[in-house]
LORODO-552860 format. One record per residue: x, y, z of N, C-alpha, C, O, CB in turn; residue in three letters. Coordinates in pm, whole numbers, padded with zeros to 5 digits, always signed. Glycine has a CB too. Layout:
// residues N
XYZXYZXYZXYZXYZALA ...
This chain:
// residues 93
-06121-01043+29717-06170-01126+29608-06169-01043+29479-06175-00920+29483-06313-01180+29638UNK -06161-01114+29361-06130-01019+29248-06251-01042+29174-06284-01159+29153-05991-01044+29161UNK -06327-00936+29127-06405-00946+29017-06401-01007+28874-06294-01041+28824-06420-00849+29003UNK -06529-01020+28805-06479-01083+28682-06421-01013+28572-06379-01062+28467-06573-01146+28631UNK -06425-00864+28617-06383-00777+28489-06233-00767+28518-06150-00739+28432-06462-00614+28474UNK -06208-00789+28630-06043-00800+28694-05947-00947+28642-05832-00972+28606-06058-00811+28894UNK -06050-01006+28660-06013-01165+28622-05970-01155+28475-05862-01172+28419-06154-01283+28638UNK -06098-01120+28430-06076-01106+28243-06017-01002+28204-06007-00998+28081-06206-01094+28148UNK -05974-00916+28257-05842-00840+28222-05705-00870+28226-05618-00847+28142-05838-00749+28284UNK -05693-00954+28397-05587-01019+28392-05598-01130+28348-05502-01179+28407-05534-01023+28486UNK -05640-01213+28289-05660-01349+28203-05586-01307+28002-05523-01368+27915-05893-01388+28209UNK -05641-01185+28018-05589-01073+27876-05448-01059+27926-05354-01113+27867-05681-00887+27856UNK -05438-01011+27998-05325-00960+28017-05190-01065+28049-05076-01017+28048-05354-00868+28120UNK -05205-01168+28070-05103-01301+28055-05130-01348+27956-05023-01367+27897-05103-01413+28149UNK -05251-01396+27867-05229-01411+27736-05125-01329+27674-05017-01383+27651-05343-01393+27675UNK -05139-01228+27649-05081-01132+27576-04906-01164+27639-04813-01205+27569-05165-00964+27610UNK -04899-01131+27790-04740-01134+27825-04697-01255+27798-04579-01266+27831-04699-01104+27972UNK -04754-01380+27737-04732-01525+27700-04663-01483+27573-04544-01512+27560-04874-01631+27684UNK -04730-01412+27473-04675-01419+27313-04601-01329+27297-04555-01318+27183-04770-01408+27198UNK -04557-01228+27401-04420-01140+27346-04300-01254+27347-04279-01355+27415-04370-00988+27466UNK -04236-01192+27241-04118-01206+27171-04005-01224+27263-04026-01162+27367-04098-01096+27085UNK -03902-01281+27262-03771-01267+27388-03677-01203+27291-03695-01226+27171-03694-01436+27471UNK -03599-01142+27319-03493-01021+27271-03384-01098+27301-03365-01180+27391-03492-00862+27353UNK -03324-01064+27225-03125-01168+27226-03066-01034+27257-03083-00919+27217-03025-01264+27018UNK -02989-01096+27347-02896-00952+27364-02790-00964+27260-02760-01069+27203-02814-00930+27527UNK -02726-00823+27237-02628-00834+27142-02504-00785+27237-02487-00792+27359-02662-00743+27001UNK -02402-00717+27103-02311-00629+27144-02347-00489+27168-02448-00431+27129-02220-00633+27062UNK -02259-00447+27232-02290-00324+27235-02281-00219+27099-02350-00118+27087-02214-00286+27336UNK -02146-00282+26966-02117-00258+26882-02314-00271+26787-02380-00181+26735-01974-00349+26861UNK -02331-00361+26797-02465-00419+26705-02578-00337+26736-02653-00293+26650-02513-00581+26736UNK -02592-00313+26879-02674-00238+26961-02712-00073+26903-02817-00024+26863-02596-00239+27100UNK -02547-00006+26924-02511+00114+26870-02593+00165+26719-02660+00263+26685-02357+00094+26851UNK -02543+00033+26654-02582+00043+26515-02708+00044+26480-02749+00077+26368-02536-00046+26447UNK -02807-00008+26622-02965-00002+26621-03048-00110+26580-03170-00118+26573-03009+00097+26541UNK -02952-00198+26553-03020-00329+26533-03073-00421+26656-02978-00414+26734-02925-00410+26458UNK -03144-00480+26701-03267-00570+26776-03259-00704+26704-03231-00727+26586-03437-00501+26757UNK -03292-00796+26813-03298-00925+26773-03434-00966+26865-03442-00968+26988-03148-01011+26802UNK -03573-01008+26734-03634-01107+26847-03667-01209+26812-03684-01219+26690-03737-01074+26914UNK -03689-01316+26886-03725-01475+26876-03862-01439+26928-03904-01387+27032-03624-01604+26978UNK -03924-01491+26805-04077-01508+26840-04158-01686+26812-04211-01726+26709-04159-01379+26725UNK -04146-01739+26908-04163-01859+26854-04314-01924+26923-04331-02046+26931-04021-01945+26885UNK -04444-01800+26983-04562-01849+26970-04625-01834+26915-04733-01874+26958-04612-01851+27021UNK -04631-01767+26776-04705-01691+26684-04813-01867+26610-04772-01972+26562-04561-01578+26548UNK -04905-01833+26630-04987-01999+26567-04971-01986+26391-04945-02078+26314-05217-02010+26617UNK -04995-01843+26358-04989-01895+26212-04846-01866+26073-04837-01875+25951-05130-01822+26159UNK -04768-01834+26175-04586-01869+26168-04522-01979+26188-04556-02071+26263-04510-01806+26256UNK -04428-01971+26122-04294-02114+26195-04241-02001+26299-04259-01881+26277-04113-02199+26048UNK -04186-02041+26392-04079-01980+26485-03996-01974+26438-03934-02058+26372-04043-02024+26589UNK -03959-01782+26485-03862-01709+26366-03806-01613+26431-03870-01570+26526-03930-01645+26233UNK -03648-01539+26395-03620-01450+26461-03643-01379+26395-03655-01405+26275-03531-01441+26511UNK -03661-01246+26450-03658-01125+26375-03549-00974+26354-03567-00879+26430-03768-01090+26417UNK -03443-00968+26250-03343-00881+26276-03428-00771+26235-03508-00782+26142-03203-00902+26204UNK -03411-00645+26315-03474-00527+26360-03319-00445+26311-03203-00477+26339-03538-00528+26548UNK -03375-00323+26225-03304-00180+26223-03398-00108+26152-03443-00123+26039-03154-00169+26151UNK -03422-00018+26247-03518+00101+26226-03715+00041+26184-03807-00008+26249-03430+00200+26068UNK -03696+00078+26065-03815+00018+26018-03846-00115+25949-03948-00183+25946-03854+00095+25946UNK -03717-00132+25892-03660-00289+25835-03662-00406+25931-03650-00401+26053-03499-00284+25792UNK -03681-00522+25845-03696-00650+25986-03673-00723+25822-03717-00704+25708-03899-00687+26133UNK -03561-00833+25903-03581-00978+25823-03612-01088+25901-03555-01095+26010-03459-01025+25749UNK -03696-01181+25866-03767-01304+25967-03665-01424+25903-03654-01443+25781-03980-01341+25936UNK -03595-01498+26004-03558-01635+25975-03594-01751+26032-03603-01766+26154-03454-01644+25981UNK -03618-01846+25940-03715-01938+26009-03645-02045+26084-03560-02119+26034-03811-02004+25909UNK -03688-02050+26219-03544-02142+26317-03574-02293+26319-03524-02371+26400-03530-02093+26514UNK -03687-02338+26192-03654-02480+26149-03573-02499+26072-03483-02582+26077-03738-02545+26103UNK -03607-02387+25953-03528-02464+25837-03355-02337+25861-03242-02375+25829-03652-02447+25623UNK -03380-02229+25908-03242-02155+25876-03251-02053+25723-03148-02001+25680-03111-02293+25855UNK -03352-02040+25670-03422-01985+25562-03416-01839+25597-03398-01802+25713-03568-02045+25543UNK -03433-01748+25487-03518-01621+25551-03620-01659+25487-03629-01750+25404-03478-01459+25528UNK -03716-01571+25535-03837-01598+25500-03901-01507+25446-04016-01549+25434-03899-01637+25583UNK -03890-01364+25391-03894-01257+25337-03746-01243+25219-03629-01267+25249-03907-01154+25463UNK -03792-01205+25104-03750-01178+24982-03684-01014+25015-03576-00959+24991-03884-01196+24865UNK -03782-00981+25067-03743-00812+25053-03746-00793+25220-03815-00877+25278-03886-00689+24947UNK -03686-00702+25298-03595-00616+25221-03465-00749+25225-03446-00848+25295-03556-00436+25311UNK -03389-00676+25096-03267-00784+25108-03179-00840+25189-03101-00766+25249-03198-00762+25056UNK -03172-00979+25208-03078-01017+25312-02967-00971+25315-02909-00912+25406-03056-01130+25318UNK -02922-01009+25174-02712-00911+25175-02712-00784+25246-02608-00734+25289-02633-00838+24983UNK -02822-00734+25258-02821-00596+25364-02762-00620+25490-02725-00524+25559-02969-00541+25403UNK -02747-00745+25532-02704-00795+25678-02580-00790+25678-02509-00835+25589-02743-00931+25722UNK -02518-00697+25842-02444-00740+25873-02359-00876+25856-02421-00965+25913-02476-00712+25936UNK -02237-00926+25797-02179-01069+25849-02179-01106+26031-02207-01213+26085-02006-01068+25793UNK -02136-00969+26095-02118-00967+26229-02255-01010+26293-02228-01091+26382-02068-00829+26275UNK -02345-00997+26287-02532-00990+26289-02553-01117+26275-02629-01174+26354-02627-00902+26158UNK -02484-01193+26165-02566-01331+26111-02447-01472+26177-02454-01594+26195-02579-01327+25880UNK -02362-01378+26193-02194-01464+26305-02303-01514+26423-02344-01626+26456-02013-01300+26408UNK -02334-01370+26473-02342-01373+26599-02463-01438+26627-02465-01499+26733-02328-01253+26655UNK -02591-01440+26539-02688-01554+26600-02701-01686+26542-02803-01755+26542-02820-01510+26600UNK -02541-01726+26474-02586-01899+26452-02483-01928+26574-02451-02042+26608-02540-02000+26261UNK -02437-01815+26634-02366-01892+26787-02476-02010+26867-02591-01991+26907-02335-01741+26929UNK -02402-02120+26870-02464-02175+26975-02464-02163+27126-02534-02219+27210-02443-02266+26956UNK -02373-02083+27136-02415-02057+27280-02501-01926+27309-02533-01895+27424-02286-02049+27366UNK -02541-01841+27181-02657-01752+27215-02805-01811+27250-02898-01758+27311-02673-01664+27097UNK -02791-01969+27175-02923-02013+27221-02965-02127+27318-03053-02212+27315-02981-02041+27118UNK -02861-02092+27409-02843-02137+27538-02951-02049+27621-02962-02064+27743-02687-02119+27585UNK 
C-alpha cells in the first residue's frame, strides 16, 4: 500500500510529466548545428507554441495563428532549412 507522501509525490510527479514539451526530431544536419525543436502545447497561460532552440536563443511560434511571438531575438536569424522543415505536414503527423 502506498502512503500519502508517496501518493503526493507521485500525483507531482505526473502532473509535471503531463506538461513537458514533445521534441520534433530533426535532421541530423539541424541537430549538428544545435538547434532543438519543442511543441509545448499545455502551458495555461500561452497559446500552443513551438519553440526553436540554439544555445541560449529560442523563438516561440504560435501554432494557431503561424506568428512568432517574440520580436527579439530576430526571426531572419532562422535557418530557411529550420522553418522548411516544420511547416512540413507530415512532421505533424
Amino acid at each position: 500500500m502506498l502512503s500519502e507522501s508517496t501518493l503526493s509525490a507521485n500525483g507531482a510527479q505526473s502532473r509535471r510529466a503531463s506538461l513537458m514539451a514533445y521534441t520534433l526530431l530533426l535532421s541530423s544536419a539541424l541537430r549538428k548545428a544545435r538547434w532543438k525543436v519543442k511543441i509545448r502545447d499545455k502551458e495555461t497561460r500561452e497559446p500552443p507554441h513551438v519553440t526553436l532552440i540554439r544555445g541560449t536563443e529560442a523563438w516561440r511560434i504560435d501554432l494557431r495563428t503561424g506568428g512568432f511571438m517574440d520580436a527579439d531575438p530576430d526571426p531572419s536569424l532562422l535557418p530557411e532549412q529550420l522553418l522548411a522543415f516544420i511547416k512540413l505536414e507530415t512532421v505533424w503527423r
